[in-house]
C-alpha positions as CSV (number, residue, x, y, z in Angstrom):
1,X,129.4,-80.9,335.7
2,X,131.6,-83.4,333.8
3,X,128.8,-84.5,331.8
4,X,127.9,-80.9,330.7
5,X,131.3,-79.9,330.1
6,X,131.5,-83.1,327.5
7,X,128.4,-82.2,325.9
8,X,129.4,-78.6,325.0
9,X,133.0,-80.0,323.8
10,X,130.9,-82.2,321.6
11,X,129.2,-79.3,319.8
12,X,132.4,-77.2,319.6
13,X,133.0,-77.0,315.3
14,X,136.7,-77.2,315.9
15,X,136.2,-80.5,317.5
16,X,134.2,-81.6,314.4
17,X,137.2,-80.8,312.4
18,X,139.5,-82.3,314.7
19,X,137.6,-85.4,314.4
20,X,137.3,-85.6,310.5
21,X,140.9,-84.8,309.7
22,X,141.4,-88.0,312.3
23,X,138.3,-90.0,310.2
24,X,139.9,-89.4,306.7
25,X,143.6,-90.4,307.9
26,X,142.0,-93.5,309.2
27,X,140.1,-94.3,306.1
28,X,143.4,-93.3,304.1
29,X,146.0,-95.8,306.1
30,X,142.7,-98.7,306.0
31,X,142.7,-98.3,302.3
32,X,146.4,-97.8,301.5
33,X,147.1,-100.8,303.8
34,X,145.8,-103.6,301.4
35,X,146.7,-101.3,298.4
36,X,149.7,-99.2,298.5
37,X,152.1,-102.3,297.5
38,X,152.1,-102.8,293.7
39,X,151.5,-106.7,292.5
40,X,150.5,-107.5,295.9
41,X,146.9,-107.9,297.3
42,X,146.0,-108.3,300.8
43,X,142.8,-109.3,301.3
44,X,142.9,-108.2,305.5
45,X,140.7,-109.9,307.8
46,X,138.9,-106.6,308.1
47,X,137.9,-106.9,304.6
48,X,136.4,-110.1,304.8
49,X,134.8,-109.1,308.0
50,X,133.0,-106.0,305.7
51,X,131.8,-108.9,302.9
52,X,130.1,-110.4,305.6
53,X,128.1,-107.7,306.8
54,X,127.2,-106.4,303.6
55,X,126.2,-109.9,302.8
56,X,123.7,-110.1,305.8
57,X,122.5,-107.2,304.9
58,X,121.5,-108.1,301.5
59,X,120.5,-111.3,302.2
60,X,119.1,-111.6,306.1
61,X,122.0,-114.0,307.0
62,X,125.2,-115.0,307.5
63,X,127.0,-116.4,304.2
64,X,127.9,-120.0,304.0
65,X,131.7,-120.8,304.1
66,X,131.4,-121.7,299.9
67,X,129.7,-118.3,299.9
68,X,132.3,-116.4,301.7
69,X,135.0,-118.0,299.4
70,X,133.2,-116.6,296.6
71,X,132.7,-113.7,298.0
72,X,136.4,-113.1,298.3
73,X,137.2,-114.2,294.9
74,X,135.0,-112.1,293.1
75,X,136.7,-109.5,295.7
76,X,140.2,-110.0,293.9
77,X,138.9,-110.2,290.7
78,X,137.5,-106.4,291.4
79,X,140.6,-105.4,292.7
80,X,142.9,-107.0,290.0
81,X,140.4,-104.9,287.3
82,X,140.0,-102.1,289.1
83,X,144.4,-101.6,289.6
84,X,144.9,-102.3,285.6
85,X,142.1,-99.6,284.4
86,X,143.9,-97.3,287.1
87,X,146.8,-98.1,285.9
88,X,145.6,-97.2,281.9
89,X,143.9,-94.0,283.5
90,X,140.7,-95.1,282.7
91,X,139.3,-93.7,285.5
92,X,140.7,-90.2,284.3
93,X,137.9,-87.7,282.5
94,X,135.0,-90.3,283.9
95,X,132.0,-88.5,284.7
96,X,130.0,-91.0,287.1
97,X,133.3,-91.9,289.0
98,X,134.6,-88.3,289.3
99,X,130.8,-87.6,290.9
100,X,130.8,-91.0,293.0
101,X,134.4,-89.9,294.8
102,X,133.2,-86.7,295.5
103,X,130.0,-88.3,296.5
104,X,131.7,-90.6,298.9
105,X,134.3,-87.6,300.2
106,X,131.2,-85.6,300.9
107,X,129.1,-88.5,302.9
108,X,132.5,-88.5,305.3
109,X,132.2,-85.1,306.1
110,X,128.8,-84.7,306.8
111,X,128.8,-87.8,309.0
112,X,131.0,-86.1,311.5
113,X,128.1,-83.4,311.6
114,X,125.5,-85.6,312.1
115,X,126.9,-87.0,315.3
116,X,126.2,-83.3,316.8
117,X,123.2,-82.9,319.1
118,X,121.5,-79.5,319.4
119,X,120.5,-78.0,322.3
120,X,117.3,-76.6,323.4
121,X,118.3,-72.7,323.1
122,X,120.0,-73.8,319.6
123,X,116.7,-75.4,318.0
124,X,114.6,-72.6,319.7
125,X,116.9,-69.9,317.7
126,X,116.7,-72.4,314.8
127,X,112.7,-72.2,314.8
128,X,112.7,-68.6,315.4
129,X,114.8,-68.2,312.7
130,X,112.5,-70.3,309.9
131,X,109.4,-70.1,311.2
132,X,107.3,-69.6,307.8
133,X,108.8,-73.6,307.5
134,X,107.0,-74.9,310.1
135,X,104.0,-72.3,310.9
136,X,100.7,-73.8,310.8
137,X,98.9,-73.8,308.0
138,X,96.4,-70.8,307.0
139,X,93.0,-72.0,307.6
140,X,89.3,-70.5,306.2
141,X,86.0,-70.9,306.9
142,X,83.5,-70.2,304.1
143,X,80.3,-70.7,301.6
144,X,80.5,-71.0,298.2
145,X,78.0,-70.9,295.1
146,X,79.4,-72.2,291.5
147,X,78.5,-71.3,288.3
148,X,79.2,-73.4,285.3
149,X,80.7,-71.6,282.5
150,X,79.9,-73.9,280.2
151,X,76.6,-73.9,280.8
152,X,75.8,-70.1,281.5
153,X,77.7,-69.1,278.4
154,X,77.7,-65.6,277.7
155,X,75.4,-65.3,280.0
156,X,78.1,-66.0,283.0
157,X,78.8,-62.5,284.1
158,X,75.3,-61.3,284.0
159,X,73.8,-64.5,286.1
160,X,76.9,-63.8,288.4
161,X,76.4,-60.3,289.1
162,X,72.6,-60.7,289.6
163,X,73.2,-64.1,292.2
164,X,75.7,-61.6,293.9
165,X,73.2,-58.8,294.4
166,X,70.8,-61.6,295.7
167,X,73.1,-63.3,298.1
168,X,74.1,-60.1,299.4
169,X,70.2,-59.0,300.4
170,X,69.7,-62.1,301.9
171,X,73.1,-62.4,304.0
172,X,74.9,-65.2,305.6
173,X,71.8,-67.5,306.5
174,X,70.9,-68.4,303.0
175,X,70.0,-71.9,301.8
176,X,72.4,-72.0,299.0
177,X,72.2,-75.6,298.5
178,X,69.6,-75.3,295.4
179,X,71.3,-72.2,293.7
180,X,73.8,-71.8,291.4
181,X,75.3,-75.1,289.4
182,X,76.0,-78.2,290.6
183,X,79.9,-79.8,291.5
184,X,81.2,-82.7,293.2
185,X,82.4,-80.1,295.7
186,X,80.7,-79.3,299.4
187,X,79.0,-75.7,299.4
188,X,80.4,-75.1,302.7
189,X,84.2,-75.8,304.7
190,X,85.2,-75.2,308.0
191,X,88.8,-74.5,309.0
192,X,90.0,-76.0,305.4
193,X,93.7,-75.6,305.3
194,X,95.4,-73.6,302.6
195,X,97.2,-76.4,301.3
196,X,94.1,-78.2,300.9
197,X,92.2,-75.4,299.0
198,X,95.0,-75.0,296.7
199,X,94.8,-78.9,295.9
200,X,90.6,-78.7,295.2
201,X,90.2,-75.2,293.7
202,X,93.5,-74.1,292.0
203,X,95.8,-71.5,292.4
204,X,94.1,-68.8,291.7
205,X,91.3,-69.3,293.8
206,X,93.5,-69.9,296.5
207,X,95.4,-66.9,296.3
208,X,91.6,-64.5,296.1
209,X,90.6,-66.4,299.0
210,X,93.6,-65.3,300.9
211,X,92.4,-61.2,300.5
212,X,88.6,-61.4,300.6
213,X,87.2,-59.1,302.9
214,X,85.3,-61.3,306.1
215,X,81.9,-61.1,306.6
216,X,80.0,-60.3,302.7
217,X,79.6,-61.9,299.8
218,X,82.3,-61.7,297.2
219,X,82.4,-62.7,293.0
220,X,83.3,-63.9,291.0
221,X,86.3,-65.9,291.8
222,X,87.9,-67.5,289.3
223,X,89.0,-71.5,289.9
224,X,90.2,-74.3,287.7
225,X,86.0,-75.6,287.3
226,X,84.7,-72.0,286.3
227,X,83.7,-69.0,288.6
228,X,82.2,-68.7,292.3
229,X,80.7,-66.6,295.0
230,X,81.8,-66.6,297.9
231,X,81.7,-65.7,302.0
232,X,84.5,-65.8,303.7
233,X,83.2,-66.1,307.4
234,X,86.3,-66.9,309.0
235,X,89.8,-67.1,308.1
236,X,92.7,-67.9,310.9
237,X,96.4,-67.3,310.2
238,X,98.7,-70.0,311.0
239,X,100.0,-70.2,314.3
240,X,103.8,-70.7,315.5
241,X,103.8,-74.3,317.1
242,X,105.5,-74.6,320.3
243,X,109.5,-76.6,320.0
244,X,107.9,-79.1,321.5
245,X,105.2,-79.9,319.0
246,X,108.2,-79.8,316.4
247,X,111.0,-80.8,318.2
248,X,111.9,-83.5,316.0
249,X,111.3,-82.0,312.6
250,X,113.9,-78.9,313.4
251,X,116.4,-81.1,314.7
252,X,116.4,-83.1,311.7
253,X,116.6,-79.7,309.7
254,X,118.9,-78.1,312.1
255,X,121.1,-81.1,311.4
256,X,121.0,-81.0,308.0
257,X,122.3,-77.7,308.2
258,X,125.1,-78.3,310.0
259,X,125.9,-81.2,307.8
260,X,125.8,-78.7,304.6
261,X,127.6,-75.6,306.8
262,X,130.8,-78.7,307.6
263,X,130.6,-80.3,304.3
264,X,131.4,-76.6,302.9
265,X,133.7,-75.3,305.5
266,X,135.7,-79.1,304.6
267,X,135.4,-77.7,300.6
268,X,136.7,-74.7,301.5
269,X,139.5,-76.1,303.7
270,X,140.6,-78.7,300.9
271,X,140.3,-75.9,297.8
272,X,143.4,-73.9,299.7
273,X,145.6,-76.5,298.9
274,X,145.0,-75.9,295.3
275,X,145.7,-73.1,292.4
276,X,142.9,-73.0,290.6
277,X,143.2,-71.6,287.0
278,X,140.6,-71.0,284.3
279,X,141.0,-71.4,280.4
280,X,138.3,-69.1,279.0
281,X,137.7,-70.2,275.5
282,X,139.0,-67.8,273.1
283,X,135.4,-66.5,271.4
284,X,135.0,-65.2,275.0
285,X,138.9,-63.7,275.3
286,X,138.3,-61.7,271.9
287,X,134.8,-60.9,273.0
288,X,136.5,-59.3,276.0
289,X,139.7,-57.6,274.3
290,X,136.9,-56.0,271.9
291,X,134.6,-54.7,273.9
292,X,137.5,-53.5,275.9
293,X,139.2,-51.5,272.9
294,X,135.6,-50.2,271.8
295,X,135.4,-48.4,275.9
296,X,138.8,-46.8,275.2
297,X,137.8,-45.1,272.3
């Protein structure tokens, strides 16, 4: 009972919050521990303790004590540079920090999502709720007869429409390996996937596929090597696959839409603290007052 009570608090949103207000008042005090005092640097054994990891990392081991101590050094240096260009505002108006801050601001708020876990009924609503994203793929069965347009010429539509009317007396059975014009394609596929005709014959073929009645020959269809016939003998739509066939693909989505839902709610949360006011150029402000004195005459 305990248990399940502490896995619903987990999930609550307001907890979420709770816990990133708590996240981004730790990382403030961390960071304005070794910085807030001006001329000083403190170099905290935390910090060194994060040179070393990110060193392993890197490198697949520990660094040497000579690395360490370089390590730190080049750490000051960093921090002595990065203080003075502060201090000259160079980091004012700077397009790839301004994005990298945000960047960084974003990743904390979205890791506090990602700690969620969904429950069964929530990823079953989730797949009911997408299910063209992870539906089966459409799948046909079929015969098909190409003709070269190169090689028929004007002749295409005429040899077309006189193959049709042959194909059509002789039905389904027909040996249709000698007819037509040759391509490095197979005359027949079974259960070929959508995605899969789309990649071999082109869009447009694709698509005709999709509506031609089962059962007769049909032509010609137009594909990115010249024209076909074809007979569509079966064609299956794609199924709905059961949660726990996809279990982990829609968590993985289902969490990445929690992480963009909390990453906007934080926005949103941040942008009250702020009056925000918009300088239209002037062109636009005349624009405006013109068309606005044309509508009162």
């Amino acid at each position: 009972m305990e248990s399940r009570l502490m896995r619903n608090l987990l999930r609550e949103p307001l907890l979420h919050f709770l816990l990133l207000g708590v996240l981004i008042f730790a990382v403030f005090k961390f960071v304005s521990s070794e910085t807030s005092q001006p001329g000083k640097i403190l170099i905290s054994q935390g910090r060194i303790e994060s040179l070393e990891i990110a060193f392993s990392r890197t490198w697949r081991r520990p660094p040497t004590a000579s690395e360490l101590e370089g390590l730190i050094r080049d750490y000051v240096r960093e921090e002595v540079f990065a203080r003075e260009a502060v201090a000259l505002g160079l980091d004012k108006d700077d397009t790839i920090i301004r994005r990298r801050l945000r960047q960084k601001l974003e990743f904390v708020s979205e890791d506090v999502a990602a700690h969620a876990e969904p429950t069964d009924e929530q990823l079953r609503a989730y797949l009911k709720a997408h299910a063209d994203a992870f539906r089966g793929d459409r799948r046909f069965t079929f015969r098909q007869v190409y003709l070269n347009p190169q090689q028929r010429g004007t002749y295409l539509r005429r040899d077309a429409a006189q193959l049709l009317a042959q194909l059509r007396r002789s039905g389904g059975q027909t040996d249709i390996s000698s007819l037509g014009d040759s391509l490095l394609l197979e005359n027949e596929f079974k259960g070929i996937a959508a995605a899969e005709v789309l990649k071999q014959f082109g869009e447009q073929f694709a698509a005709t596929l999709g509506e031609v009645p089962v059962g007769q020959w049909q032509g010609p269809i137009e594909s990115g090597f010249g024209v076909h016939l074809v007979l569509m003998t079966e064609r299956t739509d794609g199924s709905m696959p059961a949660l726990e066939d996809v279990r982990a693909a829609v968590g993985r989505e289902w969490i990445n839409e929690r992480r963009l839902e909390t990453n906007e709610k934080f926005y949103r949360t941040l942008l009250q603290r702020y009056t925000v006011t918009i300088e239209r150029p002037e062109v636009a402000k005349n624009a405006d007052a013109k068309r606005a004195a044309e509508v009162q005459r």
